[in-house]
C-alpha positions as CSV (number, residue, x, y, z in Angstrom):
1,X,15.4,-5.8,24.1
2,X,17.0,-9.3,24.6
3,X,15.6,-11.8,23.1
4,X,14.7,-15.6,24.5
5,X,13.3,-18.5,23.5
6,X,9.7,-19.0,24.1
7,X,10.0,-22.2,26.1
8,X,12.8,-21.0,28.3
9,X,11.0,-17.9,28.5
10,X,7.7,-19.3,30.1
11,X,9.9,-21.4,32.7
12,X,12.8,-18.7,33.9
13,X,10.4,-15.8,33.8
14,X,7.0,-16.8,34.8
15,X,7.1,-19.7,37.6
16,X,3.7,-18.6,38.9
17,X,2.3,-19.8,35.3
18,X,4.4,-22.5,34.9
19,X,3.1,-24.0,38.5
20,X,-0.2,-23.1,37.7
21,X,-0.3,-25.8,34.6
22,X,1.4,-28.2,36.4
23,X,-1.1,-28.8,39.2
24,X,-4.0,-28.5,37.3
25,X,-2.5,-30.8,34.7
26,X,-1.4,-33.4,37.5
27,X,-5.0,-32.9,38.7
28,X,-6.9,-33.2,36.0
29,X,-5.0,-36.9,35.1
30,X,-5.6,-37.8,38.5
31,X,-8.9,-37.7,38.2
32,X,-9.1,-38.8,35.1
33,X,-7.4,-41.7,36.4
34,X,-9.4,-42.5,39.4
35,X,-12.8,-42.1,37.8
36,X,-11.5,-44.7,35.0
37,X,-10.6,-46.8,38.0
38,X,-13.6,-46.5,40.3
39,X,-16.1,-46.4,37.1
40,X,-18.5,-43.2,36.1
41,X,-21.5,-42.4,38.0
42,X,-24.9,-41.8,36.0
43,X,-23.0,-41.6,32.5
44,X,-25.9,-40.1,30.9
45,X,-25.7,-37.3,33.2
46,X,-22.3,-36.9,33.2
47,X,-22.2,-36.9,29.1
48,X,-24.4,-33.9,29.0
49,X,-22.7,-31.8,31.1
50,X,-19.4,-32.4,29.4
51,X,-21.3,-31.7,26.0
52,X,-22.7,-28.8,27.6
53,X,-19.3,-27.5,28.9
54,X,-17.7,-28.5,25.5
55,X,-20.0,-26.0,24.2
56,X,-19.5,-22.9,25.8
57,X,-15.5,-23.5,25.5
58,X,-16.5,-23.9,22.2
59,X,-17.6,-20.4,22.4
60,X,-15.2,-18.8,24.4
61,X,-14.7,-14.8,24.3
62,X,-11.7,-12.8,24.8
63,X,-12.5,-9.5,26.9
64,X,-10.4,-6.9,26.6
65,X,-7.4,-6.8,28.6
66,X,-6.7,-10.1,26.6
67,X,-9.0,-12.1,28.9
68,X,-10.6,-15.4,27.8
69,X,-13.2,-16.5,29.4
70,X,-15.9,-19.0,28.9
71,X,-19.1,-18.0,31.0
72,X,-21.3,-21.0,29.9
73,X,-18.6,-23.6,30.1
74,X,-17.6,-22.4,33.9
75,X,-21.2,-22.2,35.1
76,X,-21.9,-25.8,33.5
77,X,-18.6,-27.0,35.1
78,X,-19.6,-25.5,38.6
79,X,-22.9,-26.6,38.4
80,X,-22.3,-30.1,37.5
81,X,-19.8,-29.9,41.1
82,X,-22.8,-28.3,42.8
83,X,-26.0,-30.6,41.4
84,X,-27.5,-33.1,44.4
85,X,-29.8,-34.4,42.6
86,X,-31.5,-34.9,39.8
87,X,-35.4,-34.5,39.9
88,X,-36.4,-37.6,42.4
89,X,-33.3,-39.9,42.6
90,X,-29.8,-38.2,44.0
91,X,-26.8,-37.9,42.0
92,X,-23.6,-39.1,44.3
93,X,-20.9,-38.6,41.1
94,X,-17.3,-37.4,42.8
95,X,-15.3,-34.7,43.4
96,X,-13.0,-36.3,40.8
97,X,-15.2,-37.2,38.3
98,X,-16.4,-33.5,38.5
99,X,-12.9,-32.6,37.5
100,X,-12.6,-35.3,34.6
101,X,-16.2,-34.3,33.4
102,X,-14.9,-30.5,33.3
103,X,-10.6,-31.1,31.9
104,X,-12.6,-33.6,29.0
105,X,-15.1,-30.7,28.3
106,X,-12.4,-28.0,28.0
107,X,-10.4,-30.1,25.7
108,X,-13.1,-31.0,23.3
109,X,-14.4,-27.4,23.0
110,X,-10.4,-26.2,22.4
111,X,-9.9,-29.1,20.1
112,X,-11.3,-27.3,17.0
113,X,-9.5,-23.7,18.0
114,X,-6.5,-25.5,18.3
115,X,-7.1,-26.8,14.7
116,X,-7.5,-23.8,13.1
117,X,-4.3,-21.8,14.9
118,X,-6.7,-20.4,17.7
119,X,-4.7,-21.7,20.2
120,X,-6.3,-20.6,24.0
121,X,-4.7,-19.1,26.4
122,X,-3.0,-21.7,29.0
123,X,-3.4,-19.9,31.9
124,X,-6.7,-18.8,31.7
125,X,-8.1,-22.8,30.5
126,X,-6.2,-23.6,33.7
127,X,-8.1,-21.2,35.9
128,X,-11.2,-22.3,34.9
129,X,-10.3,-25.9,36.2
130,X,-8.6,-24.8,39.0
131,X,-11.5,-23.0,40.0
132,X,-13.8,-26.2,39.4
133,X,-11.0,-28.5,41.4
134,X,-11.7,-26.3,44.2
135,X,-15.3,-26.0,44.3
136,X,-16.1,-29.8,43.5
137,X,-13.3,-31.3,46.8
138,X,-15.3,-28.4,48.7
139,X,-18.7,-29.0,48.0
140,X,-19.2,-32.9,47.1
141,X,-18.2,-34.6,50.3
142,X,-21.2,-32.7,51.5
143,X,-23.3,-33.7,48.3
144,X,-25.2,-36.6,50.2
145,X,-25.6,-35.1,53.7
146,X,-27.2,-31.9,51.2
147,X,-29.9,-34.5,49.0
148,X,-30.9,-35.8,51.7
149,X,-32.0,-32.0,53.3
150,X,-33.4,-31.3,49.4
151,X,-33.6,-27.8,48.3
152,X,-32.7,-25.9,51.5
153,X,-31.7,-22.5,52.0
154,X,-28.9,-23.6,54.0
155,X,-27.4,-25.5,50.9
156,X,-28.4,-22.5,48.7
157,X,-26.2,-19.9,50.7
158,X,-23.7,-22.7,51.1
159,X,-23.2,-22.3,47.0
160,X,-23.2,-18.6,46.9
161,X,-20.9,-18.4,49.7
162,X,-18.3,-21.1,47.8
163,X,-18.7,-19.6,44.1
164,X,-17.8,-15.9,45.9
165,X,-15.2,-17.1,47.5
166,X,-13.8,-19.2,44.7
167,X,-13.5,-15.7,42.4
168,X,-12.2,-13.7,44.9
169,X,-9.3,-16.1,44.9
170,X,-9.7,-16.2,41.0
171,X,-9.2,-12.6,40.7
172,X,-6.1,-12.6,42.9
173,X,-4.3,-15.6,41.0
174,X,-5.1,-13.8,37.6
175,X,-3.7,-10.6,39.0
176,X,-0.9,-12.4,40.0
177,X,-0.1,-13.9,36.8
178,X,-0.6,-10.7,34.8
179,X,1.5,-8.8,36.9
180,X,3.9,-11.8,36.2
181,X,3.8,-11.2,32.5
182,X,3.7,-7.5,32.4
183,X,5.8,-7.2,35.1
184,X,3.6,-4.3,36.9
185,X,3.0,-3.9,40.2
186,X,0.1,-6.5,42.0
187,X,-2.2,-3.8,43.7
188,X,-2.8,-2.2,40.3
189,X,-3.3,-5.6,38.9
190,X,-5.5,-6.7,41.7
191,X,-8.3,-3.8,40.9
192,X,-7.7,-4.3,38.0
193,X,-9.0,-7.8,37.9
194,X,-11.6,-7.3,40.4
195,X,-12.7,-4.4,38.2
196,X,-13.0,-5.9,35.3
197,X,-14.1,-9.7,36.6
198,X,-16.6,-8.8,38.5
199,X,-19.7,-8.4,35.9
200,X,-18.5,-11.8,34.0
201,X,-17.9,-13.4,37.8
202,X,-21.3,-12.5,39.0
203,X,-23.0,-14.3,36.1
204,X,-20.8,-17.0,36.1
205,X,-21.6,-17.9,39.8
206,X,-25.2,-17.0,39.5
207,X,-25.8,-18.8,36.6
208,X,-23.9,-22.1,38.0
209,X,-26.5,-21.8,41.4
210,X,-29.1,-21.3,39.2
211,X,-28.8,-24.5,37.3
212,X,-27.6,-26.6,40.2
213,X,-31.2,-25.8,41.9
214,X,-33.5,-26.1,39.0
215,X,-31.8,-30.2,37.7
216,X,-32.5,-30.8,41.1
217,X,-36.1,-29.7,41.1
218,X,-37.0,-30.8,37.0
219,X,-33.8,-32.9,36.3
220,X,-31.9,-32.3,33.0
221,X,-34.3,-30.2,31.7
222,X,-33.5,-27.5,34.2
223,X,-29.9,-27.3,32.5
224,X,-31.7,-26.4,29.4
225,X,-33.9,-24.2,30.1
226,X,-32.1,-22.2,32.8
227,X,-29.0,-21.7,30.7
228,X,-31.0,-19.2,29.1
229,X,-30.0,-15.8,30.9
230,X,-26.2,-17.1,31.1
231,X,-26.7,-17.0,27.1
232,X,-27.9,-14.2,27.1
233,X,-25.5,-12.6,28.9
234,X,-23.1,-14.6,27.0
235,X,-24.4,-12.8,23.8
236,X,-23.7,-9.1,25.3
237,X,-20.4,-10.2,26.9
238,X,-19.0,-11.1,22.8
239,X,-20.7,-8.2,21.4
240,X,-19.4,-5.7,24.1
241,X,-15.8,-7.3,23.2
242,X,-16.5,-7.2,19.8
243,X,-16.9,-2.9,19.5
244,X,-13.6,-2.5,22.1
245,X,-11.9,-5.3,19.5
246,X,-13.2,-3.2,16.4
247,X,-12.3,0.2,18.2
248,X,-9.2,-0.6,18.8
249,X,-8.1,-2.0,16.0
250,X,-9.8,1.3,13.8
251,X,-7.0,3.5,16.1
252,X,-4.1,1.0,14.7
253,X,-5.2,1.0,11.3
254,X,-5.5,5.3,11.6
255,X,-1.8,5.0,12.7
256,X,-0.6,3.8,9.4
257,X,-1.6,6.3,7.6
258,X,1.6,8.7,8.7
259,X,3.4,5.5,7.8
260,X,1.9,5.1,4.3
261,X,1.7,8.5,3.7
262,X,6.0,8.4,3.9
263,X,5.9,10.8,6.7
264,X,7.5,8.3,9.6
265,X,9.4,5.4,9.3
266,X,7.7,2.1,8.9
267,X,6.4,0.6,12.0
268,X,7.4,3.3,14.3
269,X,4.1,4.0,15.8
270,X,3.9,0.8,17.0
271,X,7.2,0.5,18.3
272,X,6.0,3.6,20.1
273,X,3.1,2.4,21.5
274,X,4.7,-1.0,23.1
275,X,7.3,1.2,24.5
276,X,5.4,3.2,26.3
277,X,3.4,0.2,27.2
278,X,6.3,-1.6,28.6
279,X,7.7,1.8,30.9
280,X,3.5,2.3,32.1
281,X,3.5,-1.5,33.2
282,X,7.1,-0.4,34.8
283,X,5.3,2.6,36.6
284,X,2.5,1.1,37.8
285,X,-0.5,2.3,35.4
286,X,-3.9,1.1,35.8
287,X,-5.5,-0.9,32.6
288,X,-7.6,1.6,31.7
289,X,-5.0,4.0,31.3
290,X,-2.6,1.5,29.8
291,X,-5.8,1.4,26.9
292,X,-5.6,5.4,26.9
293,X,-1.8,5.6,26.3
294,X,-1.8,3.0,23.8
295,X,-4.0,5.1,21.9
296,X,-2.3,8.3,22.5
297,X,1.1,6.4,21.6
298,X,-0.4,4.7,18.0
299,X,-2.1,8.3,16.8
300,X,1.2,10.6,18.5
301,X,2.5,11.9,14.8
302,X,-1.0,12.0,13.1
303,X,-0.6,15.7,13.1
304,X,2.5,15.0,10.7
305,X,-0.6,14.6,8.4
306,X,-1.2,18.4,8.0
307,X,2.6,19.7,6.8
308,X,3.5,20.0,3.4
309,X,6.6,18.0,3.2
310,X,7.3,15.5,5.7
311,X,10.4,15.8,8.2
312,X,13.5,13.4,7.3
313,X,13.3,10.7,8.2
314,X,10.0,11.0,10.2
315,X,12.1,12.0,13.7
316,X,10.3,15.0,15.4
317,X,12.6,14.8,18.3
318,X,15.0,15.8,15.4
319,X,12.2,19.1,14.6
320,X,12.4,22.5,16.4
321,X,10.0,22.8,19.1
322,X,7.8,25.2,17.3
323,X,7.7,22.4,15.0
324,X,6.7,19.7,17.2
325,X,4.4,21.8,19.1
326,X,2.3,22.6,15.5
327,X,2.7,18.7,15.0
328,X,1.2,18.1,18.6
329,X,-0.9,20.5,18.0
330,X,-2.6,19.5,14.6
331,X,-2.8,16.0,16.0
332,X,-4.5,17.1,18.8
333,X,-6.7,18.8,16.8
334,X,-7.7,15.8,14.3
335,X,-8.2,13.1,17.5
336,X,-10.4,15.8,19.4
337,X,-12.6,15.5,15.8
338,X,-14.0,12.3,17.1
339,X,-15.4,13.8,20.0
340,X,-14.8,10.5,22.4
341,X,-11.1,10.6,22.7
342,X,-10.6,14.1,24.5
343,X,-8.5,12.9,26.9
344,X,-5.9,10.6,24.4
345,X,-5.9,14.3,22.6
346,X,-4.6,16.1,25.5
347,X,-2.1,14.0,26.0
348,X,-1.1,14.2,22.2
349,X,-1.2,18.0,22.5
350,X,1.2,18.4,25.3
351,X,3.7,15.2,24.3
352,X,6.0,17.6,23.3
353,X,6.5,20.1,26.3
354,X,9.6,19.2,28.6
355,X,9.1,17.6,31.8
356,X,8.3,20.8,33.6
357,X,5.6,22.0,31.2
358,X,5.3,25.4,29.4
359,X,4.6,27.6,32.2
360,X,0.9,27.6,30.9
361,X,-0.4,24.2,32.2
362,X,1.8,23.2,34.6
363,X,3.2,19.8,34.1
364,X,2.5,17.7,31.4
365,X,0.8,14.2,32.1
366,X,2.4,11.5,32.8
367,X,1.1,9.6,29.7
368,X,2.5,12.3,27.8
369,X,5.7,12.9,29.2
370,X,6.2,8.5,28.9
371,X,5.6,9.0,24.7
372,X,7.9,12.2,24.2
373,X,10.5,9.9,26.2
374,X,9.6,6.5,23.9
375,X,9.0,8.6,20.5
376,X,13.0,10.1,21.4
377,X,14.4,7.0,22.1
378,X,12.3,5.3,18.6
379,X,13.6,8.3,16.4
380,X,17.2,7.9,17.7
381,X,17.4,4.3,17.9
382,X,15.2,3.3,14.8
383,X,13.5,-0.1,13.8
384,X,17.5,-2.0,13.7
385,X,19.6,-0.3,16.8
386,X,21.4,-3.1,18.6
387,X,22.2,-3.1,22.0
388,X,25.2,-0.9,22.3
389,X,23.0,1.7,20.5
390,X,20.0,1.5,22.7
391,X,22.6,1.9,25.7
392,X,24.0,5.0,24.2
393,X,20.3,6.9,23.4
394,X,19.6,5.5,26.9
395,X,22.1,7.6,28.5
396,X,21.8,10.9,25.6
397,X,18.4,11.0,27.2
398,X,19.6,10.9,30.7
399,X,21.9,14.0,29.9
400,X,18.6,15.8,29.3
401,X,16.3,14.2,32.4
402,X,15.0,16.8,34.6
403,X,14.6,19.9,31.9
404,X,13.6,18.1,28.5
405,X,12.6,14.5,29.6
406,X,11.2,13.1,32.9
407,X,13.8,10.8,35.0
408,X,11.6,8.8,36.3
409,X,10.4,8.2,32.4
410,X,13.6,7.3,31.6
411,X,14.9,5.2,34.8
412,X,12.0,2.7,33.5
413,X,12.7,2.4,30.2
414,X,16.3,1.2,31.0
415,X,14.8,-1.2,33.1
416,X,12.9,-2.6,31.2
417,X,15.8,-2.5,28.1
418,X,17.3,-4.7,30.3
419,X,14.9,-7.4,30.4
420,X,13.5,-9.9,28.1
């Protein structure tokens, strides 16, 4: 595939992303500017909520689906823009200096990652503040008209009606920019996100409404004690990330062993597996089965593992196919061992039937008709093929779409050969 700098990269091909940092860069030094100007309301106040959102950046997780997120540090943030008082006396701090409380507290907590070469994610540090922007020029020009009311249930379901709101539209503007850089197609992204936001969105907003009502009940004591449960959930959301991290990366290392074992060519189950990533994001998979391919595609010449000598070179699509149906076969066999990955097997054990199936099954799956087209097209083109020889296995597959490979399988892969 082509290749492009990184910096032209992010500009030509992802505008959405590249807009996204500049507003909430230009907003964030606005109000950094304007609260500089006008002066900071209760600094004491404002200090511990910026600690307090330094904190959980500090902490940040990344879900899978190669989501950051920062629970603690959003619900601090958003409860800082929601907060009408504090205890007896009001708090009348701005809509801007919400936002320069929040954009200081973000950099200080990715300060340190930044140090040691864990850089964040842009886009997702720029959610978070969009997200805050929009909640704190909502909610504070009613701040004063709210304290004056005190705790009413009114200004209660005002909260929980903004923080919904405000990740709805934060699930839509992530599933815009991830179908931006996978380049699938939005409605899968959208339930995606909405799928897989909705636990960390619900505790986020809860968490934020939660605070907000108890500082203005016990002042800054009710930030301290109420963070409790978002800590909590905090705790289960890094742990939960943690096994799907560890799981995943126990499949990768598992595909090596074909590789160290001399019976493919180094690197070619990988290869594999973005492949047939890149041609799923082109077809419109979901993320979940994106996950399920990607494990089918790393562990799809385990079952080169049982024979006694290993094939040249490594190429099954260079094997008979009563060889590569005793390769699919055995692998099947070894992933179905683990007696969680039954369907990653199935699609192991039939990546080797043409696009019409064996008469037995009917047609394959898609997942596995996607890996017998990206294992041909590794085998044939290898880890050094230039572009002239990606073009010509491109088109040896075509001669064979509609009897040994699916044309649909292989219309997406030259699409996506012909992007960056």
């Amino acid at each position: 595939m082509q290749q492009q700098a990184p910096e032209q990269e992010d500009w030509t091909r992802r505008p959405l992303r590249t807009a996204l940092l500049a507003l909430v860069a230009a907003g964030s030094a606005g109000a950094l500017l304007w609260t500089a100007l006008t002066g900071v309301e209760e600094p004491a106040v404002a200090l511990v909520f910026c600690l307090f959102v330094a904190g959980g950046e500090l902490a940040r997780i990344t879900l899978p689906g190669d989501r950051e997120v920062a629970p603690v540090a959003a619900a601090g943030a958003i409860s800082y823009a929601f907060v009408v008082s504090l205890g007896e006396g009001p708090l009348e701090h701005s809509a801007a200096q919400v936002v320069a409380v929040a954009a200081i507290g973000v950099l200080m907590g990715e300060l340190p990652h930044v140090a040691v070469g864990r850089a964040p994610r842009p886009e997702d540090a720029a959610r978070r503040l969009l997200t805050v922007m929009l909640l704190a020029w909502t909610f504070r020009p009613m701040a004063e008209e709210l304290s004056l009311s005190g705790l009413s249930v009114t200004a209660t379901l005002l909260m929980l009606a903004l923080v919904s709101a405000a990740w709805l539209l934060d699930a839509c503007l992530a599933a815009l920019l991830r179908a931006e850089r996978l380049r699938t197609r939005l409605w899968v992204t959208v339930r995606d996100e909405v799928r897989a936001q909705s636990a960390v969105g619900g505790v986020i907003g809860a968490g934020a409404v939660l605070i907000a009502l108890a500082c203005s009940v016990s002042g800054l004591v009710g930030l301290l004690v109420f963070s409790a449960p978002l800590l909590v959930s905090h705790v289960a959301f890094r742990r939960y990330a943690e096994i799907r991290r560890t799981y995943l990366e126990t499949v990768r290392a598992l595909s090596r062993v074909t590789e160290v074992g001399g019976y493919v060519e180094n690197g070619h189950s990988r290869r594999v597996s973005r492949i047939s990533h890149a041609v799923a994001c082109e077809m419109g998979f979901s993320e979940a089965d994106l996950l399920s391919l990607e494990y089918a595609a790393l562990m799809h010449d385990i079952g080169q593992l049982s024979l006694s000598e290993p094939i040249a070179g490594g190429a099954t699509v260079l094997a008979s196919p009563l060889e590569q149906r005793r390769i699919a076969e055995l692998g099947s066999g070894i992933i179905r061992q683990t007696g969680v990955l039954d369907t990653v097997a199935e699609t192991v054990r039939r990546q080797c039937e043409p696009v019409g199936g064996d008469g037995r099954a009917g047609d394959p799956p898609m997942a596995s008709r996607i890996i017998k087209v990206a294992n041909a097209f590794d085998d044939l083109v290898g880890a050094g093929g230039g572009a002239e020889r990606r073009a010509a296995v491109v088109e040896r597959l075509r001669m064979d779409a509609g009897t040994e490979y699916d044309p649909e399988v292989v219309d997406a892969l030259a699409r996506v050969l012909t992007r960056p």
